[in-house]
C-alpha positions as CSV (number, residue, x, y, z in Angstrom):
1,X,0.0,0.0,0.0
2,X,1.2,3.2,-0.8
3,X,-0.4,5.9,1.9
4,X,-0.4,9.2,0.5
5,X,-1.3,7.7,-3.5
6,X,-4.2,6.0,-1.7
7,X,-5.2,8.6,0.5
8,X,-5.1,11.2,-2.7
9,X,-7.3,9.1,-4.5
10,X,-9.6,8.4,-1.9
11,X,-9.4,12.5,-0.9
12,X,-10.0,13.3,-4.5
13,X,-13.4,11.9,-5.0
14,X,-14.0,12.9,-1.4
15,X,-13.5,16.7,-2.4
16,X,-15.4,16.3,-5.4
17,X,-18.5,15.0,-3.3
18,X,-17.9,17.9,-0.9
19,X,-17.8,20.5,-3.8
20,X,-20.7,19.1,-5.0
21,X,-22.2,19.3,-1.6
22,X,-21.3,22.9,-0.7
23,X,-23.0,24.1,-4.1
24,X,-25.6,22.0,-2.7
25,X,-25.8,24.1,0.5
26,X,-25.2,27.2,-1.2
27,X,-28.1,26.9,-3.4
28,X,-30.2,25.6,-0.4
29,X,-29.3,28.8,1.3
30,X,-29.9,31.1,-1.4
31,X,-33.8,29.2,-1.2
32,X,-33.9,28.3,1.7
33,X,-31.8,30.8,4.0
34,X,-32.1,30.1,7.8
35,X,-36.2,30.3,8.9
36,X,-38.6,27.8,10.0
37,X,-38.3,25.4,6.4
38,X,-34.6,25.3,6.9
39,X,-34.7,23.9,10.1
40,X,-37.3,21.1,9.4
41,X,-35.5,20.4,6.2
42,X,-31.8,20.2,8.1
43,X,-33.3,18.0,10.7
44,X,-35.0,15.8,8.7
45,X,-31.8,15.7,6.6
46,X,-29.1,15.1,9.4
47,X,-31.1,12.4,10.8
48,X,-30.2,10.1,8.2
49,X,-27.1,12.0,7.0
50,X,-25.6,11.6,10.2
51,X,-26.2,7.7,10.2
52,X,-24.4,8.1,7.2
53,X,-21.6,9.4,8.4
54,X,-21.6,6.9,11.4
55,X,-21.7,4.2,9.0
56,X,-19.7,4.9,5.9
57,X,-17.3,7.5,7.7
58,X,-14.8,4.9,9.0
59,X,-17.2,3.2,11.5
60,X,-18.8,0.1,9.8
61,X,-15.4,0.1,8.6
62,X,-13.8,-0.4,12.2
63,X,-15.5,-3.1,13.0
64,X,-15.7,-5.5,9.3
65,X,-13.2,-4.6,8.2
66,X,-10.8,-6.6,10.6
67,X,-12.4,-9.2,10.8
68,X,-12.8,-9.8,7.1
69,X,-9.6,-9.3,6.4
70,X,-8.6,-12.2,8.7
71,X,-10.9,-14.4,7.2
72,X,-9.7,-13.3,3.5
73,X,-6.1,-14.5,4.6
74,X,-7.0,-18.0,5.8
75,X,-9.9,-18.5,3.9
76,X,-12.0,-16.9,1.0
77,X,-14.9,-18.7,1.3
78,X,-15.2,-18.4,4.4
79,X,-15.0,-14.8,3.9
80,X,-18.0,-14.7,1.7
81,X,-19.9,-16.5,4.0
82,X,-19.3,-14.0,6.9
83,X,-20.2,-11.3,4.8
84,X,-22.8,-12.7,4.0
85,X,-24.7,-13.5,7.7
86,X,-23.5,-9.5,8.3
87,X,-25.3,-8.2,5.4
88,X,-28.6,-10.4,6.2
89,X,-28.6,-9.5,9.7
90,X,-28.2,-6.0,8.8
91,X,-30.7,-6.2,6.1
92,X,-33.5,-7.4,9.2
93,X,-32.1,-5.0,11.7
94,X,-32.6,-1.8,9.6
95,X,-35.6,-2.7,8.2
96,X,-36.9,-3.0,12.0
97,X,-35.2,0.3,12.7
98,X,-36.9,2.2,9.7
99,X,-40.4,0.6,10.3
100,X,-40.4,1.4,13.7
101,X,-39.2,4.5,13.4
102,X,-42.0,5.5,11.0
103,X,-44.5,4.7,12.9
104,X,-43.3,6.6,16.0
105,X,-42.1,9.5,14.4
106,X,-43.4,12.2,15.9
107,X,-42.2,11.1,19.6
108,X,-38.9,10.6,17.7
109,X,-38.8,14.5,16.5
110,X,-39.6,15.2,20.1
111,X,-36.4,13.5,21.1
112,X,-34.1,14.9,18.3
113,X,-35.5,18.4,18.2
114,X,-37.5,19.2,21.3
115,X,-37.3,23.1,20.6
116,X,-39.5,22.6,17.7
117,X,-42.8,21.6,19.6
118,X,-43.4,25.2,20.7
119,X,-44.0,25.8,17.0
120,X,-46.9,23.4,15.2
121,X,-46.3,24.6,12.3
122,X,-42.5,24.1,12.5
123,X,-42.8,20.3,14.0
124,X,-45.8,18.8,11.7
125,X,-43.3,19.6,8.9
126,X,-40.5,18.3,10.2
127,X,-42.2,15.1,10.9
128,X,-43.6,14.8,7.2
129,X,-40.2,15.6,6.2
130,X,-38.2,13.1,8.3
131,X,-41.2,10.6,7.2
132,X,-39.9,10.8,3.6
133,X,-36.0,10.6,4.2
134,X,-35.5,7.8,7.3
135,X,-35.3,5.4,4.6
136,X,-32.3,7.1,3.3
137,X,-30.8,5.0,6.2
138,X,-31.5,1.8,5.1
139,X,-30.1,2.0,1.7
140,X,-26.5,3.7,3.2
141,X,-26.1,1.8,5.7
142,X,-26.0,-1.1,3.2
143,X,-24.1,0.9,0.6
144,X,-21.8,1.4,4.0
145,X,-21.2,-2.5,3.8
146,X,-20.7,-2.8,0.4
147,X,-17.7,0.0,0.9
148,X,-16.5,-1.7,3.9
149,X,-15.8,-4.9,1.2
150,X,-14.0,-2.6,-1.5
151,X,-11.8,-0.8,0.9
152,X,-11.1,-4.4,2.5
153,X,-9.2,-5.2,-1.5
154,X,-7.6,-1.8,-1.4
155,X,-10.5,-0.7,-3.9
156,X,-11.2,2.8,-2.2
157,X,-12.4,5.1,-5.4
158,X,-15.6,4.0,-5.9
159,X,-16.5,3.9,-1.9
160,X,-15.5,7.2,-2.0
161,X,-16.9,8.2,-5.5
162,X,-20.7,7.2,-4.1
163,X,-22.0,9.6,-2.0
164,X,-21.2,11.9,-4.9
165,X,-24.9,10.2,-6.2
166,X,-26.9,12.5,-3.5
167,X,-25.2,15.7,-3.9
168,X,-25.9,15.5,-7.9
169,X,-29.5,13.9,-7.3
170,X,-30.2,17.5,-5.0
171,X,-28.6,19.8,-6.7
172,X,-30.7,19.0,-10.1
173,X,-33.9,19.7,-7.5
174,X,-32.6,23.1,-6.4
175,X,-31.6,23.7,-10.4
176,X,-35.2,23.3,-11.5
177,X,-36.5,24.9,-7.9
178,X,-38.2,27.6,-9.7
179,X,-41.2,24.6,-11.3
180,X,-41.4,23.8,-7.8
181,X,-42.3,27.2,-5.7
182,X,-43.5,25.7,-2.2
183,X,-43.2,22.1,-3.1
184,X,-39.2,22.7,-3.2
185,X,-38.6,21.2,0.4
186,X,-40.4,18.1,0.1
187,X,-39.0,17.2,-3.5
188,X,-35.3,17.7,-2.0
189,X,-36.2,15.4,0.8
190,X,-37.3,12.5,-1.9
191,X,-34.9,13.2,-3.4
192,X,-32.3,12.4,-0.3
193,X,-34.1,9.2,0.0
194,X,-34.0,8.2,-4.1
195,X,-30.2,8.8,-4.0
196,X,-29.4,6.5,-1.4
197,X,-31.2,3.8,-3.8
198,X,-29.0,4.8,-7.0
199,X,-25.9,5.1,-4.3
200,X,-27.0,1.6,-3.0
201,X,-27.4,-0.3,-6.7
202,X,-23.8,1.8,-8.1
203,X,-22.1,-0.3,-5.6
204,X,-23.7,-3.2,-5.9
205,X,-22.8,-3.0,-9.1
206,X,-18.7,-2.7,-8.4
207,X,-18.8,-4.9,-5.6
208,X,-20.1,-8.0,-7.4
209,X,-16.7,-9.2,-8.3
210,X,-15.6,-9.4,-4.9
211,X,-18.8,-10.4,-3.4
212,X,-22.7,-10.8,-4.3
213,X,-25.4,-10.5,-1.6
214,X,-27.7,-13.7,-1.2
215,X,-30.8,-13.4,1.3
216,X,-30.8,-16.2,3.6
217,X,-33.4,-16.5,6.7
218,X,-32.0,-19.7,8.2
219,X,-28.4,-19.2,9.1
220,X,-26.1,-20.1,12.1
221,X,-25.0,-16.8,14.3
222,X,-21.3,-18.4,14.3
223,X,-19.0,-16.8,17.3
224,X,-17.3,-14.9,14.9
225,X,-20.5,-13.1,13.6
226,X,-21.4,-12.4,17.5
227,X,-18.5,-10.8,17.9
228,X,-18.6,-8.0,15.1
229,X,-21.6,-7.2,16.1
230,X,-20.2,-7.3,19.4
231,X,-17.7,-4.4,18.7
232,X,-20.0,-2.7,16.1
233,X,-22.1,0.0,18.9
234,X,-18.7,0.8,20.5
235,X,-17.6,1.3,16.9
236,X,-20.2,3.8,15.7
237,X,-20.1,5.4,18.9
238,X,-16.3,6.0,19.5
239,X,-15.6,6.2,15.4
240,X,-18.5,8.6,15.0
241,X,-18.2,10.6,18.2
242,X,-18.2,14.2,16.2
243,X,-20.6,13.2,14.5
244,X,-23.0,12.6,17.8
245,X,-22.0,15.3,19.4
246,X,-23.1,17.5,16.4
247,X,-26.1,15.7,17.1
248,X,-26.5,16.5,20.3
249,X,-25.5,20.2,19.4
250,X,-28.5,19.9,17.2
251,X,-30.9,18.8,19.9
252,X,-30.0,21.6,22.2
253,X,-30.2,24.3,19.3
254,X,-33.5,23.3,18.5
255,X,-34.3,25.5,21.6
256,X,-33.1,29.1,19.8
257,X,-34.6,30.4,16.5
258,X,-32.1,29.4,13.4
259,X,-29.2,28.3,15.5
260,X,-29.8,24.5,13.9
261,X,-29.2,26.3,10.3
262,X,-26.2,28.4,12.0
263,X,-24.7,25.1,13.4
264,X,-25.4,23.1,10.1
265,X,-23.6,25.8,7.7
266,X,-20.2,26.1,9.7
267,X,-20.5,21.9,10.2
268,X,-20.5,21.9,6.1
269,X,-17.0,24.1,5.9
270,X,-15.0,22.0,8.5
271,X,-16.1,19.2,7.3
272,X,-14.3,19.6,3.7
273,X,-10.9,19.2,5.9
274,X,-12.0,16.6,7.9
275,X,-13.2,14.5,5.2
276,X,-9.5,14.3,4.2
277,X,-7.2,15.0,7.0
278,X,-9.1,12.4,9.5
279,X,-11.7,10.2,7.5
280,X,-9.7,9.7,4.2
281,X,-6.3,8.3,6.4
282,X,-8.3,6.8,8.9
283,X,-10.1,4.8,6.2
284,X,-7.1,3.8,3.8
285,X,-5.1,3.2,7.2
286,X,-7.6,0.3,8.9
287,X,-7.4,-2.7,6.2
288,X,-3.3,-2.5,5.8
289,X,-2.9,-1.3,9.7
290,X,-4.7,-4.7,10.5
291,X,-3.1,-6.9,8.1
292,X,0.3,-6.0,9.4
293,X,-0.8,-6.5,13.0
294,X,-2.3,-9.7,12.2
295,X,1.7,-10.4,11.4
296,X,3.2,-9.0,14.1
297,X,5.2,-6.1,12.4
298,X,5.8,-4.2,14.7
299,X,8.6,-1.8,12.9
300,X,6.4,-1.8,9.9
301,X,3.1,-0.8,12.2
302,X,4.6,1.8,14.0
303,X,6.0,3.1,11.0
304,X,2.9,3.5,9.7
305,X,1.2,5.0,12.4
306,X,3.6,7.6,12.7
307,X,3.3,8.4,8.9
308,X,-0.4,8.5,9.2
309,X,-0.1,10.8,12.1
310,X,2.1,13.4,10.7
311,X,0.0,13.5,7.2
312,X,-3.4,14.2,9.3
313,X,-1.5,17.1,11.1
314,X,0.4,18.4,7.4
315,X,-3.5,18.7,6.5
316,X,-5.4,19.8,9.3
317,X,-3.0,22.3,11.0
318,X,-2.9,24.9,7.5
319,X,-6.9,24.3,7.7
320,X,-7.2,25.1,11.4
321,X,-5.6,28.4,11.2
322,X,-7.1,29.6,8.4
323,X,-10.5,29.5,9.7
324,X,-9.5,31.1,12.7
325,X,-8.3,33.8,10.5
326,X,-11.2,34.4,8.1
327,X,-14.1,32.2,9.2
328,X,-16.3,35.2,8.3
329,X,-14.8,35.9,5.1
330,X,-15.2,32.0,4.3
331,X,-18.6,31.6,5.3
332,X,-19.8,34.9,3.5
333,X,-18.2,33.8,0.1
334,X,-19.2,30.1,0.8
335,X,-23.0,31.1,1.8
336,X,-23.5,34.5,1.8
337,X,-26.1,35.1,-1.0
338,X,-30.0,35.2,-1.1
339,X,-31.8,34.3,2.0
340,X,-28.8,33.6,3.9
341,X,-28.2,37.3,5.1
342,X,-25.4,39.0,7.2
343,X,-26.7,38.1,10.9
344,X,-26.5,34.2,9.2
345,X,-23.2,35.0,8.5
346,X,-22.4,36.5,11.4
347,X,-23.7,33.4,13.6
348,X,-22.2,30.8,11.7
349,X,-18.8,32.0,11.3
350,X,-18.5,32.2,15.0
351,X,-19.8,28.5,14.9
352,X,-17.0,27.9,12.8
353,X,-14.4,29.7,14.8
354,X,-14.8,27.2,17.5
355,X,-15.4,23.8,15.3
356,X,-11.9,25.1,14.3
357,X,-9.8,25.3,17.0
358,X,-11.2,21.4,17.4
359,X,-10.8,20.5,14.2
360,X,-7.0,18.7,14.4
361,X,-8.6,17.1,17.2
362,X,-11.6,15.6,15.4
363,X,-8.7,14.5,13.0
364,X,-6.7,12.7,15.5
365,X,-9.7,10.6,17.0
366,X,-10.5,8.9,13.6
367,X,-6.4,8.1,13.5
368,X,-6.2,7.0,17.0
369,X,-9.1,5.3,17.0
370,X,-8.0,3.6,13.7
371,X,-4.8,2.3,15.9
372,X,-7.2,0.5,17.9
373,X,-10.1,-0.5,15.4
374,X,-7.1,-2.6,13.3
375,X,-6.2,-4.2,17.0
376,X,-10.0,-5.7,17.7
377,X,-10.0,-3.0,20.3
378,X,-13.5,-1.0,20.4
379,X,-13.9,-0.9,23.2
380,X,-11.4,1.6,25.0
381,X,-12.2,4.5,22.1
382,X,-16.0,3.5,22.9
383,X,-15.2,4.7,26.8
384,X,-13.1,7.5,25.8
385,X,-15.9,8.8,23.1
386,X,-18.8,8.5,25.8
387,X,-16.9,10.5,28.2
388,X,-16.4,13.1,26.0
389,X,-19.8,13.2,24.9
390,X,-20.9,13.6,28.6
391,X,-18.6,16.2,29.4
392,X,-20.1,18.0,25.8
393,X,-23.8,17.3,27.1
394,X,-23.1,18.4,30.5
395,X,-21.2,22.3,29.1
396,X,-24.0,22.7,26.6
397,X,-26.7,22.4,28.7
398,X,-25.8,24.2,31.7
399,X,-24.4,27.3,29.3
400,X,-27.2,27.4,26.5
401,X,-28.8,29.9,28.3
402,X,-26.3,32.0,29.2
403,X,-24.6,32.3,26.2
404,X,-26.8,30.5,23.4
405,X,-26.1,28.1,20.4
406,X,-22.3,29.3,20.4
407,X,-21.8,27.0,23.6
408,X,-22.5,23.9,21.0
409,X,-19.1,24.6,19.2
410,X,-17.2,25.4,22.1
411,X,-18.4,22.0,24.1
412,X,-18.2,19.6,21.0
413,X,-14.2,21.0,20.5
414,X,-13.2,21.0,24.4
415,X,-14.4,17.6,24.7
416,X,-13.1,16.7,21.6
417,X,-9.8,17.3,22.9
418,X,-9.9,15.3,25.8
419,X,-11.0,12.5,24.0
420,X,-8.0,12.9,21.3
421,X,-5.9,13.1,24.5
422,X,-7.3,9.9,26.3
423,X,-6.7,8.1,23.2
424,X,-3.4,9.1,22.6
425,X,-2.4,8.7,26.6
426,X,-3.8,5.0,26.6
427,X,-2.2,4.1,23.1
428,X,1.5,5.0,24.8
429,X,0.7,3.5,27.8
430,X,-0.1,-0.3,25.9
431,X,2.7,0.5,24.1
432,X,0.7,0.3,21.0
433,X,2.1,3.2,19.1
434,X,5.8,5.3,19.9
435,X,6.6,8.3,18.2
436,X,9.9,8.0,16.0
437,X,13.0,9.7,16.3
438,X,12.3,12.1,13.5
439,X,8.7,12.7,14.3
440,X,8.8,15.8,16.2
441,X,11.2,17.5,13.9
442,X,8.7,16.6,11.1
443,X,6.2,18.1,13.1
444,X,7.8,21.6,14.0
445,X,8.7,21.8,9.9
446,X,4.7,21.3,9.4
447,X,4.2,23.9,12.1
448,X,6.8,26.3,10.8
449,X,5.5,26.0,7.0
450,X,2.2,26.8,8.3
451,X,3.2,29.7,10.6
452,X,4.8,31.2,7.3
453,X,1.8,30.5,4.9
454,X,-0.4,32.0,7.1
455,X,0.8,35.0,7.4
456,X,1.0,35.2,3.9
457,X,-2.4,34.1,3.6
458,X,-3.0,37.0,6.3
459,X,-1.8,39.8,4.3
460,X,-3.9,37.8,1.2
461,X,-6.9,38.9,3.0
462,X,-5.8,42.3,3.8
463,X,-5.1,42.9,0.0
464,X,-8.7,41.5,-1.3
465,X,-10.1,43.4,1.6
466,X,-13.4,44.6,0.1
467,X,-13.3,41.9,-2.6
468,X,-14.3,39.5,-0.3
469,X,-17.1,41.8,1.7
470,X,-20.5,40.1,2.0
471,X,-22.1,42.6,-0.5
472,X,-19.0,41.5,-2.7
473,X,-20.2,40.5,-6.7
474,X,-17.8,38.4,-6.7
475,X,-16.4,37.2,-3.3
476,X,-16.4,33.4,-4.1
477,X,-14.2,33.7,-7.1
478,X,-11.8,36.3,-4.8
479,X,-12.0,33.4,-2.1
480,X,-11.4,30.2,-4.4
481,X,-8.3,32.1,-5.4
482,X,-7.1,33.2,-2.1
483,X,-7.2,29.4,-1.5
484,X,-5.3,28.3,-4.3
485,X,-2.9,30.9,-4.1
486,X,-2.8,29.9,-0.3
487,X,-2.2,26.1,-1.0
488,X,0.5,26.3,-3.4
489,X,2.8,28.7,-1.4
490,X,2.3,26.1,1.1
491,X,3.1,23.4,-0.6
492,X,6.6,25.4,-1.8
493,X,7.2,26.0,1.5
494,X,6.7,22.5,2.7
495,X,9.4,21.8,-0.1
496,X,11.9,23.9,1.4
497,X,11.7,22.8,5.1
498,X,10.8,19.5,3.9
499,X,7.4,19.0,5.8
500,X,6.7,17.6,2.4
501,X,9.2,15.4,0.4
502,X,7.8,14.5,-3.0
503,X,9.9,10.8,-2.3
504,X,6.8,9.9,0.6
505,X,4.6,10.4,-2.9
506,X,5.8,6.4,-3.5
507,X,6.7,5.0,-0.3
508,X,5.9,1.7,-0.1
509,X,3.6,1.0,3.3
């Protein structure tokens, strides 16, 4: 395995997917802006999207991946047969899940979005909308599965190349918006739950040479079966702890008018960098991570760790510092158009101030809990996760009136760090991961080559100045260029102190 070809490949149709779903957001907030529709349209969206993202974000992975990898070494057949009692037990459990869900829906908006039963209006349509998308859940977990198979052969473009099917399937909606008038809302949510049909038969269709689903009733639950499901809850809980905090964020915005909209725009920016710097590494990382384990390499594993380590931080760091810089600027040429006025803005760029300075940590969980994942070990980052996500409860709540939504942010990246520390303390401690001789150095040359690209990228924003203004014609252009600009001093300055060395580019894993 090569890391950073793989992890390029994977990242590249993971950017495209994330283009695709910022025009997506930025046409939803030219229609939709940040009022009562956008709301009950983001909840009944991030229900299932966040399932999504516990699923096919590194989670499912964490827990088949291992353990089909050690039955493709020995055995196969005996791989296909595992896979195959995993995808019909899944198959019953999330059709019980989506039925039962259905029918108690509206107790189940109460839970995720309490704030919402003060308006009728508001709530009714959030129900009817979450109604038509829940099934979106079925279909991606699934697709989830069928991902978790191609990344366990090394094939990792066309996992990453799916959920590019729902951000093209809405943005045609929002295109033709104007036919729609007040209908818009509900045809974007079918729409959610159409995608995740096409997204579900695409891989069917790549998958088939590794593996072809057969629907059995009658099958033996084998030890091996009891235990992946077993480690699978601590999985999505520890591998997808961001992701349930936002949830939670979401829960206790529900309370102030807009702040679900505020929190859901500055989630869409971060998430660009994450996608790569944590979930991309984290993701290549697991099958190769557990194959070497399963020998007992233990130069070769720690060698890898390390690697993956420093790559997360060469991404995240430059990302981190430049939203602290100009998360308004960002979020105005990102969103600021239509509906989405300058007190959204406002709001959401100080949401994304404070996902950012959380952001290398959200990063490190998914590669330290990748460490562990490829060890059998799902527990521990299961502990870790719902300790953090107590500690997040516990600061949101008792702030949120004092201070409002921007207590969400500020909780979800505290206790984001903790958790990253936990893992990190716990992984030294087992003697599980060491950092190298050189790894520090390599890390104060990616520090340094940020320091100096920012402050280039400062005196950027200085020189746009009014360019990039939310009244600005034409801020986004101004802003993709700052970027691009931004990026390839970086990269030349990463050549210089050799933070980056074009050799790592083929270095054999």
């Amino acid at each position: 395995m090569n890391l950073i070809k793989s992890t390029s490949t994977f990242s590249f149709f993971t950017l495209i997917s994330r283009i695709l779903g910022y025009f997506r957001d930025v046409l939803i907030a030219i229609y939709l802006g940040s009022g009562p529709i956008a709301d009950a349209f983001f909840v009944a969206f991030r229900i299932p999207n966040t399932f999504r993202r516990l699923f096919s974000e590194g989670t499912f992975n964490a827990a088949f991946i291992p353990s089909y990898s050690s039955e493709l070494v020995s055995n196969k057949q005996r791989a296909q047969k595992f896979a195959n009692k995993i995808f019909n037990l899944l198959l019953i459990g999330l059709l019980l899940i989506v039925l039962v869900v259905e029918i108690f829906m509206p107790s189940f908006i109460f839970v995720i979005a309490p704030g919402f039963s003060d308006n009728s209006d508001k709530f009714e349509l959030t129900i009817f909308l979450t109604r038509i998308t829940f099934p979106f859940l079925l279909f991606v977990s699934l697709s989830s599965f069928f991902s978790a198979i191609l990344n366990s052969h090394n094939k990792f473009a066309v996992a990453a190349a799916a959920p590019i099917v729902l951000n093209i399937f809405l943005i045609l909606i929002l295109i033709f918006q104007s036919y729609l008038n007040d209908d818009l809302v509900i045809y974007l949510s079918y729409a959610v739950t159409f995608a995740g049909i096409v997204q579900l038969i695409f891989l069917i269709f790549f998958v088939k040479i590794y593996y072809f689903p057969k629907i059995i009733l009658n099958f033996k639950i084998d030890q091996k079966v009891k235990l992946f499901f077993k480690k699978l809850l601590p999985s999505i809980f520890s591998s997808g702890v961001t992701q349930i905090n936002i949830l939670v964020g979401t829960i206790i915005a529900s309370f102030q008018a807009s702040a679900v909209s505020y929190l859901y725009y500055a989630d869409r920016i971060y998430q660009i960098n994450l996608a790569i710097a944590g979930i991309a590494i984290g993701t290549i990382l697991l099958p190769n991570l557990s194959k070497h384990i399963q020998s007992n390499n233990k130069k070769k594993i720690n060698f890898i760790q390390n690697k993956a380590l420093e790559l997360s931080l060469f991404l995240s760091l430059p990302a981190t510092i430049a939203l602290l810089i100009a998360s308004e600027e960002i979020t105005s040429s990102l969103f600021g158009y239509g509906s989405f006025d300058l007190l959204s803005v406002k709001n959401s760029s100080s949401a994304l101030f404070y996902f950012a300075l959380g952001l290398p940590a959200f990063s490190i969980i998914k590669i330290f809990s990748s460490f562990l994942f490829a060890r059998h070990n799902t527990k521990i980052p299961f502990y870790f996760s719902f300790f953090s996500v107590i500690i997040n409860i516990i600061i949101s709540i008792y702030f949120f009136d004092k201070i409002g939504f921007i207590i969400i942010p500020i909780a979800t990246t505290f206790s984001s760090w903790i958790n990253a520390l936990l893992l990190l303390f716990y992984l030294i401690k087992k003697k599980y991961f060491y950092f190298n001789s050189n790894f520090f150095i390599k890390v104060f040359k990616i520090f340094f080559s940020t320091l100096l690209t920012l402050y280039a990228f400062y005196n950027l924003i200085i020189f746009f100045g009014d360019n990039l203004n939310y009244n600005s014609e034409y801020k986004l252009i101004y802003i993709i260029l700052l970027v691009i600009i931004t990026f390839i001093i970086y990269v030349i300055i990463s050549m210089f102190t050799k933070a980056f060395k074009f050799s790592d580019i083929n270095l054999k894993y």
